[in-house]
ROSEKE-126359 format. One record per residue (C-alpha): residue in three letters; chain; x, z, y. Coordinates in steps of 0.2 Angstrom, whole numbers, always signed. Layout:
BEGIN
@code->ALA	unit->A	east->X	up->Z	north->Y
...
***
This chain:
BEGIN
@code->UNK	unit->A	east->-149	up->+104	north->-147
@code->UNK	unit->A	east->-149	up->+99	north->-129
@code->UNK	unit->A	east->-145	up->+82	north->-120
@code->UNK	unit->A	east->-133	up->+85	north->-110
@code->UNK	unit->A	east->-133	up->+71	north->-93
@code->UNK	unit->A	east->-118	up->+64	north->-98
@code->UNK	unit->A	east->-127	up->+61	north->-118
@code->UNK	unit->A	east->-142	up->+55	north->-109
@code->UNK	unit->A	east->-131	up->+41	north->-99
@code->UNK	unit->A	east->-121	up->+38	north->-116
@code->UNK	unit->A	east->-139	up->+34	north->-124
@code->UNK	unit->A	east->-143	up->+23	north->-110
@code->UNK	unit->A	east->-128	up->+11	north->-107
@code->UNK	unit->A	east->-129	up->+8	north->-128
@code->UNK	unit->A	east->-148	up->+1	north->-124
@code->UNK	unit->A	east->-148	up->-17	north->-122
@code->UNK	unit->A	east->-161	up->-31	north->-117
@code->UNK	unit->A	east->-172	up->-35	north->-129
@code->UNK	unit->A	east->-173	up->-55	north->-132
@code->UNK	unit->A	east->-193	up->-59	north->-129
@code->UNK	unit->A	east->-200	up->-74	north->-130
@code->UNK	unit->A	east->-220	up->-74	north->-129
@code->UNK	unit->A	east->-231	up->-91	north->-134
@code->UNK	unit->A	east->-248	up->-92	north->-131
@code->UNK	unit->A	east->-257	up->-103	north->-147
@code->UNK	unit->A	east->-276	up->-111	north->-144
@code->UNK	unit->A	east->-281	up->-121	north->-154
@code->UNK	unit->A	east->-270	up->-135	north->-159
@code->UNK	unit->A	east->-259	up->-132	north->-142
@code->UNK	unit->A	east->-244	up->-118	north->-141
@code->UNK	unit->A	east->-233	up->-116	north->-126
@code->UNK	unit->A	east->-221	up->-105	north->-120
@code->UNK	unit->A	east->-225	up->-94	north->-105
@code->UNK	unit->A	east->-207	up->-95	north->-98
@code->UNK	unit->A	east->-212	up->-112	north->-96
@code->UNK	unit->A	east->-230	up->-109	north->-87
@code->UNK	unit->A	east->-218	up->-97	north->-75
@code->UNK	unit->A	east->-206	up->-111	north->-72
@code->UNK	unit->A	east->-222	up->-124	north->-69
@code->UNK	unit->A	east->-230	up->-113	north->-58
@code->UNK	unit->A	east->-213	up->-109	north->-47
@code->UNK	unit->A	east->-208	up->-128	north->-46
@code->UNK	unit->A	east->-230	up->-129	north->-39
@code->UNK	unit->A	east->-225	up->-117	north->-28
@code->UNK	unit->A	east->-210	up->-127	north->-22
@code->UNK	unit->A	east->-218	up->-143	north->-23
@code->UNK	unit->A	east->-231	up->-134	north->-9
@code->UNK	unit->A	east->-214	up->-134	north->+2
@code->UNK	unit->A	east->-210	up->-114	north->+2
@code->UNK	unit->A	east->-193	up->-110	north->-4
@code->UNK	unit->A	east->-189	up->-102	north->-23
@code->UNK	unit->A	east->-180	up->-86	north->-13
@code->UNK	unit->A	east->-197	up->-81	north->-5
@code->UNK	unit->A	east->-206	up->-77	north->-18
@code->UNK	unit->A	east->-209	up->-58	north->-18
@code->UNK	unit->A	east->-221	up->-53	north->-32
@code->UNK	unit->A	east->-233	up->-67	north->-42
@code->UNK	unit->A	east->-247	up->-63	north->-56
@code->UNK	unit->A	east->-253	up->-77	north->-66
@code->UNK	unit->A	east->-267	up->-79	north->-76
@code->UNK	unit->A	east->-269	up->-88	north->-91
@code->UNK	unit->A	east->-286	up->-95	north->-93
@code->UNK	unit->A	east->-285	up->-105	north->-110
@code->UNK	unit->A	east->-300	up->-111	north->-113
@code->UNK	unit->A	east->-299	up->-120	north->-93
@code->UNK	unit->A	east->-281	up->-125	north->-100
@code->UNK	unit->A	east->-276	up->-118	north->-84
@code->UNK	unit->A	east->-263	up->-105	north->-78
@code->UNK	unit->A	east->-269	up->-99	north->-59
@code->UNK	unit->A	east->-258	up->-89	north->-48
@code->UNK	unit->A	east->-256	up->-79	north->-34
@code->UNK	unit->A	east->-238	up->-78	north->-24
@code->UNK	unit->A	east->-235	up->-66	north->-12
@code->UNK	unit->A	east->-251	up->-59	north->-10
@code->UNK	unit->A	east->-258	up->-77	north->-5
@code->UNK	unit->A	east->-253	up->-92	north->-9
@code->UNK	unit->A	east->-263	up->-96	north->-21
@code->UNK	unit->A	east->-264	up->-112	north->-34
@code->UNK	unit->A	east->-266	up->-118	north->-52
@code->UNK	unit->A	east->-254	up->-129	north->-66
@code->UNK	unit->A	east->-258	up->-134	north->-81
@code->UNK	unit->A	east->-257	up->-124	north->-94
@code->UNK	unit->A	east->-254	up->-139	north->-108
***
């Protein structure tokens, strides 16, 4: 049997978000990874840019350094803890 666009719309709006929470564990030390974002945006303010540029970021979790390093907008770059 065939979708039909409107079965395939139906199927879509009954999706929701999924609740994810994602902790990174080393060693003895856990943290959440929602909170490393929100460290390394309030760094990013702290640096005096505003929370509305932000464009793209990556972070990189580096464990072992117990460091998170990022990279905003293609430049600023910086580190937080990650503990």
């Amino acid at each position: 049997m065939e979708n039909t666009k409107a079965d395939v719309q139906t199927n879509t709006e009954v999706r929701k978000e999924i609740d994810t929470e994602v902790i990174l564990q080393y060693r003895e030390y856990e943290v959440n990874m929602d909170d490393v974002t929100e460290r390394v945006k309030s760094h990013y303010i702290a640096k005096g840019f505003k929370a509305d540029s932000i464009e793209n970021m990556q972070i990189y979790v580096k464990p072992e350094d117990f460091t998170a390093y990022y990279v905003i907008n293609d430049g600023v770059v910086g580190k937080v803890n990650l503990f």
